[in-house]
C-alpha positions as CSV (number, residue, x, y, z in Angstrom):
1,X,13.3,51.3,150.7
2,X,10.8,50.4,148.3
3,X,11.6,47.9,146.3
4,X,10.0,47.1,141.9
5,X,10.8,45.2,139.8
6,X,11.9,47.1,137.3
7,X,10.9,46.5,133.1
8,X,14.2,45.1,131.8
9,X,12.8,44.6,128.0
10,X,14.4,48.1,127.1
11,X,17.9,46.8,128.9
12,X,21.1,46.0,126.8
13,X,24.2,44.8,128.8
14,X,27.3,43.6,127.0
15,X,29.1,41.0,128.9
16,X,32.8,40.8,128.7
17,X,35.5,38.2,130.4
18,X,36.0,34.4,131.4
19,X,33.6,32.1,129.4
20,X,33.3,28.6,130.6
21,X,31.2,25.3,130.2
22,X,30.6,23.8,133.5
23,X,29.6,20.0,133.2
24,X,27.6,17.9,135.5
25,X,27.7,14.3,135.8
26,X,25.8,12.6,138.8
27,X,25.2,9.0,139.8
28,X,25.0,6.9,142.5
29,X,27.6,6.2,144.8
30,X,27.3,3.2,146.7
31,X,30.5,1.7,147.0
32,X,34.5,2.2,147.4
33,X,36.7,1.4,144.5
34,X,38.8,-1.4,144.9
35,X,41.7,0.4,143.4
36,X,41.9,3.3,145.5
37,X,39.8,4.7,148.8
38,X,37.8,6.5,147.0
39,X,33.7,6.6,145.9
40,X,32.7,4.8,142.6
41,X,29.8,7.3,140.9
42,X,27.8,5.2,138.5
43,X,26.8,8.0,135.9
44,X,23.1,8.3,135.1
45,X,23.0,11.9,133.9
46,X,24.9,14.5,132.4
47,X,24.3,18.3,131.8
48,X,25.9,20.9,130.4
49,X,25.3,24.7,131.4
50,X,27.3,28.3,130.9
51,X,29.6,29.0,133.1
52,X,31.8,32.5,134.5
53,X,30.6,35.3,132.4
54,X,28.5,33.5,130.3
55,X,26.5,32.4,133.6
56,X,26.4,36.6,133.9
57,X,24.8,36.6,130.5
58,X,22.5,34.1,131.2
59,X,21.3,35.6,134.0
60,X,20.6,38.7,132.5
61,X,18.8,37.1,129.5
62,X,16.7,35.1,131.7
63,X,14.9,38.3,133.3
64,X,14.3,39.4,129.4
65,X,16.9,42.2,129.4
66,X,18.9,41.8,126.4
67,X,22.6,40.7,126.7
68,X,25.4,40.4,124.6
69,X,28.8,38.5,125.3
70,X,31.7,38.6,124.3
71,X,34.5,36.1,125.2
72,X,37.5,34.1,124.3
73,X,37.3,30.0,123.8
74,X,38.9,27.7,122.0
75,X,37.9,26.4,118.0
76,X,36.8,23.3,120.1
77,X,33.4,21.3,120.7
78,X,33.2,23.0,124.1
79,X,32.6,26.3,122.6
80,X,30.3,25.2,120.3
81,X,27.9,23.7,123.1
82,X,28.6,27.0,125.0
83,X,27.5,29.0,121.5
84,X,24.3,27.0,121.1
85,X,23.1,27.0,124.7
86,X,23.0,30.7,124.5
87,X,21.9,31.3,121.3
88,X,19.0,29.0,122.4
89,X,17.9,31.6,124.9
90,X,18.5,35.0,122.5
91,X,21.8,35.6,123.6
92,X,24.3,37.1,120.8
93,X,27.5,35.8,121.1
94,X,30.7,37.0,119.7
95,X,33.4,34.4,120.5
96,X,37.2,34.9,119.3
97,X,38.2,31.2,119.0
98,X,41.7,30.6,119.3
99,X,42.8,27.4,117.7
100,X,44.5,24.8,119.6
101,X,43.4,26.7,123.0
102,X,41.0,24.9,125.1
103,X,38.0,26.4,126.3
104,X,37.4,26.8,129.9
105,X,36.0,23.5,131.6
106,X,35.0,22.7,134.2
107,X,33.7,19.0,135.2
108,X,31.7,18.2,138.9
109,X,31.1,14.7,139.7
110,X,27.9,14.4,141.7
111,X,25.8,11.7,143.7
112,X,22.7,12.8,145.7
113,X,23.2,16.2,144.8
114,X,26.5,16.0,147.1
115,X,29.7,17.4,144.8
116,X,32.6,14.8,144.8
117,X,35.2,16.3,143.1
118,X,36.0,18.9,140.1
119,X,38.2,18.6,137.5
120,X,39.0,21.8,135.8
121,X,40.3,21.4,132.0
122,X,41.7,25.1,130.7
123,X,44.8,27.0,129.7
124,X,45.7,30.9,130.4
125,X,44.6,33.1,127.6
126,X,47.4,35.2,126.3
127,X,47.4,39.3,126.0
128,X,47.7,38.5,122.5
129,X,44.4,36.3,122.6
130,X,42.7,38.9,124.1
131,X,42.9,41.7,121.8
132,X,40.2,40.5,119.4
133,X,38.1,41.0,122.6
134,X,38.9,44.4,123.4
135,X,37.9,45.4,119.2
136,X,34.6,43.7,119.7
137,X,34.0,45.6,122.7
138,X,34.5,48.6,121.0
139,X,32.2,47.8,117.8
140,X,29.4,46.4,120.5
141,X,29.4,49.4,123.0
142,X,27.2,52.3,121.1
143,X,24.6,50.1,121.5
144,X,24.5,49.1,124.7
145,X,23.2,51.0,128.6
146,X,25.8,48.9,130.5
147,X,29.3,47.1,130.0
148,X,29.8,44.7,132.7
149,X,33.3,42.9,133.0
150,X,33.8,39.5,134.1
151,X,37.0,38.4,135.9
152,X,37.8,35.2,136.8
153,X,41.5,35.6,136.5
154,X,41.8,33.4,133.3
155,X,44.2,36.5,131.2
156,X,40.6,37.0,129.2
157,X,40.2,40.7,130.5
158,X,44.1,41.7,130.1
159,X,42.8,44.7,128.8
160,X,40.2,45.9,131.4
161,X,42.1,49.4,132.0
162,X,41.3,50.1,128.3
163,X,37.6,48.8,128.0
164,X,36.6,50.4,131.6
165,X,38.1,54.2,129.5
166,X,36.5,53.5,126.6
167,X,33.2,52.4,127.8
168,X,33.2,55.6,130.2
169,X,34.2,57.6,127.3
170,X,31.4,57.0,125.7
171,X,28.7,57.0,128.8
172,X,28.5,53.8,129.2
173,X,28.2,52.5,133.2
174,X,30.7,49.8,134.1
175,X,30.2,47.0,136.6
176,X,33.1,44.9,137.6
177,X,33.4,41.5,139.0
178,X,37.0,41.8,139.9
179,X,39.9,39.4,140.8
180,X,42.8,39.7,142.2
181,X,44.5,42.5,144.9
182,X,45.1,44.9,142.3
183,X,41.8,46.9,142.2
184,X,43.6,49.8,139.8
185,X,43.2,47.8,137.3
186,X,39.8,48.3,137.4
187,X,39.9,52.4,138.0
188,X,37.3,54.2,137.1
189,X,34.7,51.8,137.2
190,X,31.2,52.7,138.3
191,X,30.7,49.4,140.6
192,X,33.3,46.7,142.0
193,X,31.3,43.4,143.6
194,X,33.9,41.9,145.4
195,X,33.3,39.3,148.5
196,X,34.4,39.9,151.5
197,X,37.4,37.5,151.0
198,X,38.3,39.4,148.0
199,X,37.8,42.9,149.4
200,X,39.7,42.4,152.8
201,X,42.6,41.0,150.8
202,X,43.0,44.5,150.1
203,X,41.9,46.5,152.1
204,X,43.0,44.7,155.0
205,X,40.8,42.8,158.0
206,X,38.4,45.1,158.7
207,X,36.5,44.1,162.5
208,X,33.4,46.6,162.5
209,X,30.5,47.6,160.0
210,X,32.3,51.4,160.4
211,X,35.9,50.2,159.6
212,X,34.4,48.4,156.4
213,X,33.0,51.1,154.8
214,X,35.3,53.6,155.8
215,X,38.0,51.3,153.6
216,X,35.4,50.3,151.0
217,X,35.2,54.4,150.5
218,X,38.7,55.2,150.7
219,X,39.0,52.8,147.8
220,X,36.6,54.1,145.7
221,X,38.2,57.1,146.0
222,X,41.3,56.0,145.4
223,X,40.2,54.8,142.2
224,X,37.6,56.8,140.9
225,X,34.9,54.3,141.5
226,X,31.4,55.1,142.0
227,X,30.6,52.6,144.6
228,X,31.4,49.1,146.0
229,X,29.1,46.4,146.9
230,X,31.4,44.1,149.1
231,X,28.9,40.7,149.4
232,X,29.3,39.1,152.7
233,X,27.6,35.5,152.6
234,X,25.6,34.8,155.8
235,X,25.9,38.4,156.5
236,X,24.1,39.8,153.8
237,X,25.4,42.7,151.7
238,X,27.1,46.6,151.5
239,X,26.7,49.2,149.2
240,X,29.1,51.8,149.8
241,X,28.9,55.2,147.4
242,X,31.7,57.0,147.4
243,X,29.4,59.9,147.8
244,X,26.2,58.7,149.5
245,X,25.4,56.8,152.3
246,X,26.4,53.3,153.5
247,X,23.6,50.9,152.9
248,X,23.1,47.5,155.0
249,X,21.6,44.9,152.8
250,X,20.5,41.7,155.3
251,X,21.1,38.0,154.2
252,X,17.9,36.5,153.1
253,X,17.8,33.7,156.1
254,X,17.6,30.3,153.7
255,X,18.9,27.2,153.5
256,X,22.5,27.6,151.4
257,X,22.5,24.6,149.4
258,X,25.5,25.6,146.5
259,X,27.0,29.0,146.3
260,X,28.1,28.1,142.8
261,X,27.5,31.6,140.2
262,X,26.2,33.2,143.1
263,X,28.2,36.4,142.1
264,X,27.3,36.1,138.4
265,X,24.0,36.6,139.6
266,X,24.3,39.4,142.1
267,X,26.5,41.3,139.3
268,X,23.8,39.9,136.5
269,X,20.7,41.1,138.3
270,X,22.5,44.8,139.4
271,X,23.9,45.4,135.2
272,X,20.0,44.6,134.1
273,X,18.7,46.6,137.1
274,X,20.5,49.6,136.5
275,X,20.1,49.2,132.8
276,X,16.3,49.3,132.8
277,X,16.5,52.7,134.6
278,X,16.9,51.7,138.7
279,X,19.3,52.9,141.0
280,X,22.2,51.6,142.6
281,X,20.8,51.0,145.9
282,X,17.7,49.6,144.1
283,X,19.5,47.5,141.7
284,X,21.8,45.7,144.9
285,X,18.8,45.2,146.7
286,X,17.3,43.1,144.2
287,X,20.4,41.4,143.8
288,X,20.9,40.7,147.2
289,X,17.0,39.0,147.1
290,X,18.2,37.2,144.1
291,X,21.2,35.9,145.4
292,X,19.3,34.3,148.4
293,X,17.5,32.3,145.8
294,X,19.7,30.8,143.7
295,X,22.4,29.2,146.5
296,X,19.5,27.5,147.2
297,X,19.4,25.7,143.8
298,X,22.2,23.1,142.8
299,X,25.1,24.7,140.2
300,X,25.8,27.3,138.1
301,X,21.4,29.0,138.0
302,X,19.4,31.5,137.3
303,X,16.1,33.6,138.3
304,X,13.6,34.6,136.0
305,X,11.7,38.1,136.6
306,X,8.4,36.1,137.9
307,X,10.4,34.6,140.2
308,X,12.4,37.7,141.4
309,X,9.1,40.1,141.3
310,X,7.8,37.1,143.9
311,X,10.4,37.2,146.1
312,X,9.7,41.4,146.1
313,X,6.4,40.9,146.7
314,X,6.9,38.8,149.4
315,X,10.0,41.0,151.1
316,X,8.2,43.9,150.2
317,X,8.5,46.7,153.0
318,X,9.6,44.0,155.7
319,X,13.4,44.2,155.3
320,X,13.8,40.7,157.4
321,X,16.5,38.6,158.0
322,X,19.2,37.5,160.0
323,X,21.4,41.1,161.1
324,X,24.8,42.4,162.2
325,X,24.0,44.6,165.4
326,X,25.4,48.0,163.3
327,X,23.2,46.8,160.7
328,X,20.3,46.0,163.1
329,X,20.6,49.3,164.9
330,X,20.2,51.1,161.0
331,X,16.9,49.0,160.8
332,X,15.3,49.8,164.3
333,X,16.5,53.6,163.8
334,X,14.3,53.6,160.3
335,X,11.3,51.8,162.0
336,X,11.1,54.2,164.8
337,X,11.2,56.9,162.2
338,X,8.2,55.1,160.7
339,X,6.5,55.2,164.6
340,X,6.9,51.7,164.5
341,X,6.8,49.8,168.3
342,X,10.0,47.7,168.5
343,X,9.9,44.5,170.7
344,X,12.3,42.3,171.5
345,X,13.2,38.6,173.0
346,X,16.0,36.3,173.6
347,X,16.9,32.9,174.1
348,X,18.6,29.9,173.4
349,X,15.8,28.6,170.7
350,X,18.0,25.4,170.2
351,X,15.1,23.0,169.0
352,X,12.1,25.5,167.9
353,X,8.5,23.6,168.7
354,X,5.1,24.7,169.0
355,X,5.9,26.6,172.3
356,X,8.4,28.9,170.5
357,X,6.3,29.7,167.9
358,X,3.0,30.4,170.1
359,X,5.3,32.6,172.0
360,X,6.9,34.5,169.3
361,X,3.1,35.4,167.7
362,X,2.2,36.8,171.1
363,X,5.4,38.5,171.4
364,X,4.8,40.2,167.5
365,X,1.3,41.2,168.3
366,X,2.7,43.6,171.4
367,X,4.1,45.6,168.6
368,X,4.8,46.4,165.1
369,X,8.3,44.3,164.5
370,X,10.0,41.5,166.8
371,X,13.8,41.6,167.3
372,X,15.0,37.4,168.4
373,X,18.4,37.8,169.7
374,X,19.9,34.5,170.1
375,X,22.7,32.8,172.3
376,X,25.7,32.0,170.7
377,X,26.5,28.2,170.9
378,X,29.8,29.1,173.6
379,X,26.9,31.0,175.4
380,X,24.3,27.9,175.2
381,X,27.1,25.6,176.0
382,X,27.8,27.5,179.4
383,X,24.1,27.7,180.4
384,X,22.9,24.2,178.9
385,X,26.1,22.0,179.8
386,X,27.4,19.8,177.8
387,X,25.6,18.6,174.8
388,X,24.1,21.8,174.3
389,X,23.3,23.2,171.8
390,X,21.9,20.3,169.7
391,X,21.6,22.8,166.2
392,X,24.6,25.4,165.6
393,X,23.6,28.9,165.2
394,X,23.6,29.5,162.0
395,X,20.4,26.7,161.5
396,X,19.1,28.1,164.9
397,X,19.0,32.1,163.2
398,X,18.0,30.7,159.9
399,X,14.6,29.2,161.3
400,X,13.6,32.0,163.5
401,X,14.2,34.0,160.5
402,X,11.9,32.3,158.3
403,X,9.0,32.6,160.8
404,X,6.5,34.6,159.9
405,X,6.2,36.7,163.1
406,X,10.1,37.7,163.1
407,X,11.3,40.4,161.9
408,X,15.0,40.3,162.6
409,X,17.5,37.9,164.1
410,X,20.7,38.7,165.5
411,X,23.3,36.9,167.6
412,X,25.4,37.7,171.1
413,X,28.3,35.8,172.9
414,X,27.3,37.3,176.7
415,X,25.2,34.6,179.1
416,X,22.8,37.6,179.1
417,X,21.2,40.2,177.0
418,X,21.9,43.4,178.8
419,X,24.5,44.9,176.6
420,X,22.6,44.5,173.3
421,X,19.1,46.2,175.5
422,X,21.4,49.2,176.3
423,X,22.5,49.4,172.4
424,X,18.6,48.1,170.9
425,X,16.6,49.9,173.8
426,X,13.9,48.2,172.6
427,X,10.1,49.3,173.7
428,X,9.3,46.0,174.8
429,X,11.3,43.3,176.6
430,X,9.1,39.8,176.3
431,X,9.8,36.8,178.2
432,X,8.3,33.1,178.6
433,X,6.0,32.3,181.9
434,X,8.4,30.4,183.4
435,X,9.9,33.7,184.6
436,X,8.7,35.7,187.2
437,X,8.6,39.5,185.8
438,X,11.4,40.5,189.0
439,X,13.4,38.0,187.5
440,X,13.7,38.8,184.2
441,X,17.2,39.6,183.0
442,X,17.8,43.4,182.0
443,X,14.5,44.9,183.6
444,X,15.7,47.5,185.1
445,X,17.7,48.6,182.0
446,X,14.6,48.1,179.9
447,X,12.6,49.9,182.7
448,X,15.4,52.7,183.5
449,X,15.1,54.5,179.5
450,X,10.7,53.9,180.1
451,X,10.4,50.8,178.0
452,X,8.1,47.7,179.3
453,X,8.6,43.9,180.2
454,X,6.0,41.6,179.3
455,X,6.0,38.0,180.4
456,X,3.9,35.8,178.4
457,X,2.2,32.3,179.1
458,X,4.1,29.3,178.1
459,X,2.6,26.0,176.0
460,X,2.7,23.7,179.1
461,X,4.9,20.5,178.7
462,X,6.7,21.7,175.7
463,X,10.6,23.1,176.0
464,X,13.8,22.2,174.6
465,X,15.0,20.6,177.7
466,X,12.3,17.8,178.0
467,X,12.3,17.1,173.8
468,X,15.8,16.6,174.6
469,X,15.8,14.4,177.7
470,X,12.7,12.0,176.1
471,X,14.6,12.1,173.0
472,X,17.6,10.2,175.0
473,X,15.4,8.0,177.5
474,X,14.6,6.6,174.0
């Protein structure tokens, strides 16, 4: 797919649903109360930011789309820092303030960008609260390309059935963050984003790629939905039309430092996508780049287009990153469309030094994308002993991912690589020197279907095994 970054100065997107103020305070921590086991912060710093769906709006402001929210608060001070902190940034606001209700709140107590604890201050809005909502929703909509709703499950979106008619009644797209295991609710809809959490509650567990979108499509059937784009964490994202084909979004291997408005961003970026004119499977891509960047950034944040036409730039045609197989075997089948030469390797990589990363160029340059399949830590456990591995998988995918000469990253539970070679049938099967080319594990496999095995030199006086053993004669 080829991915741009679309104009999004023509965009409108009204916002609709939970509003909240999420405070910071952070400090040091350096010793236990006296009163009570527990850590005394000394507060240097407090920040305020938007929070639920006005995070959404704020997201969509900051890639210079224009967005509009709409919301329900209380006639407190909260709601008055919320109304300024948006307005600061151009976004219009249209608050029903309900005296004596307190607006949503929440307070994280931080020290050394570690979160402590969260105090949550807020009260369920009442149907009857919400109505003023559902009139300024109506007034807003003519002018607007996309509605997107909101849910955090705070009563705030009561009346979601009747904005989700109306807006469609009038031709406007609707994009739902939903809550909740009652998706009819939220029929006819043109996009659900639930996590996977959310979705299998649901739909049930599902235990394959196939099974997944098979339910994903039943529901939007079901409903009358357009699509769903169930978000999956570590494993990425999928689109599934209800009459189009299942697209495989892979995680954007990074260090996850705070998943906090994660979804208000996906959901934020896909509205002002698909409002300046891009697809759906356009629009979740960049929202599956732009999720990878912001739960690398501490609390509620947001992406500006200079930073998300980067990360395009950089991603651009490569579609990298850390795979299910099902997914994997989408990718390879699209890069040997392309005549692309697939080559693949596999190995423990527990501690990646200079001899892994010598070896993986050579391996690249045999052919035109590199497949790593890596040992789950069981598997490493059983062929390294005990001890082993010193870095869990996850860490050991996410820096083979963010190597240059790797292309995709995928994981197996067998001692050995032959089932995934008889699934991948990759062109190339590369090895280190330390093997002699008879011994190399699935060559006959590789060899059977007319691939090739390469074994490559080796940095001398540089593995795993002897980092680790000076590491403890230290």
């Amino acid at each position: 797919m080829h991915l741009q970054v679309p104009r999004f100065d023509n965009a409108r997107v009204l916002v609709a649903g939970d509003v909240m103020l999420d405070r910071y305070w952070s400090g040091e921590a350096l010793r236990i109360s006296p009163e009570a086991p527990v850590p005394v912060v000394t507060v240097k710093h407090c920040e305020e930011r938007p929070g639920g769906a006005a995070n959404v709006a704020l997201n969509i402001a900051a890639l210079g789309a224009a967005a509009v929210l709409v919301g329900v608060t209380g006639a407190d001070e909260a709601a008055d820092s919320l109304a300024a902190r948006l307005a600061a940034v151009g976004i219009a606001c249209h608050f029903t303030r309900i005296p004596g209700q307190q607006t949503i709140t929440k307070l994280r107590v931080l020290s050394r960008h570690q979160q402590l604890m969260r105090l949550d201050f807020e009260a369920p809005v009442l149907p009857a609260q919400s109505r003023g909502l559902c009139d300024a929703v109506g007034r807003l909509l003519p002018g607007m390309d996309v509605l997107v709703l909101s849910d955090y499950a705070k009563g705030t979106l009561a009346e979601a059935p009747r904005l989700i008619r109306e807006a469609r009644l009038a031709g406007k797209a609707v994009m739902v963050d939903p809550k909740g295991t009652d998706f009819g609710r939220y029929a006819g809809a043109t996009l659900l984003t639930p996590n996977l959490r959310e979705f299998e509650a649901v739909a049930g567990s599902c235990t394959s790629e196939r099974e997944l979108a098979d339910r994903a499509r039943a529901l939007a059937t079901q409903h009358g939905l357009d699509a769903l784009l169930v978000t999956r964490g570590e494993q990425g994202m999928t689109l599934v039309p209800r009459d189009a084909p299942v697209l495989h979004l892979p995680a954007r291997a990074r260090e996850v430092f705070d998943v906090t408005g994660a979804g208000d961003t996906v959901i934020g970026v896909l509205a002002a996508a698909f409002a300046s004119g891009s697809g759906l499977a356009e629009a979740a891509a960049l929202a599956n780049l732009a999720a990878g960047i912001v739960v690398g950034k501490l609390g509620t944040a947001v992406l500006g287009a200079p930073e998300l036409r980067f990360a395009v730039q950089r991603e651009q045609g490569s579609e990298r990153g850390v795979l299910a197989l099902e997914q994997l075997l989408d990718a390879i089948a699209g890069a040997r469309a392309r005549g692309e030469r697939i080559v693949m390797t596999n190995g423990c990589f527990d501690i990646v030094h200079a001899g892994h990363v010598g070896y993986l160029d050579q391996a690249r340059s045999l052919g035109d994308r590199l497949v790593v399949a890596v040992n789950s830590d069981a598997s490493v456990a059983r062929l390294k002993g005990a001890g082993r591995p010193v870095n869990p998988l996850e860490r050991r995918m996410a820096v083979l991912a963010a190597l240059e000469s790797v292309d995709w990253v995928l994981s197996f539970d067998e001692d050995t690589p032959e089932t995934l070679l008889r699934s991948l049938r990759p062109d190339i099967l590369v090895k280190g020197g330390d093997y002699a080319r008879d011994e190399v594990v699935g060559r006959e496999i590789v060899e059977a279907y007319g691939g090739e095995v390469r074994v490559l030199d080796l940095i001398q006086d540089c593995s795993t095994s002897a980092i680790v053993a000076r590491i403890r004669e230290r």
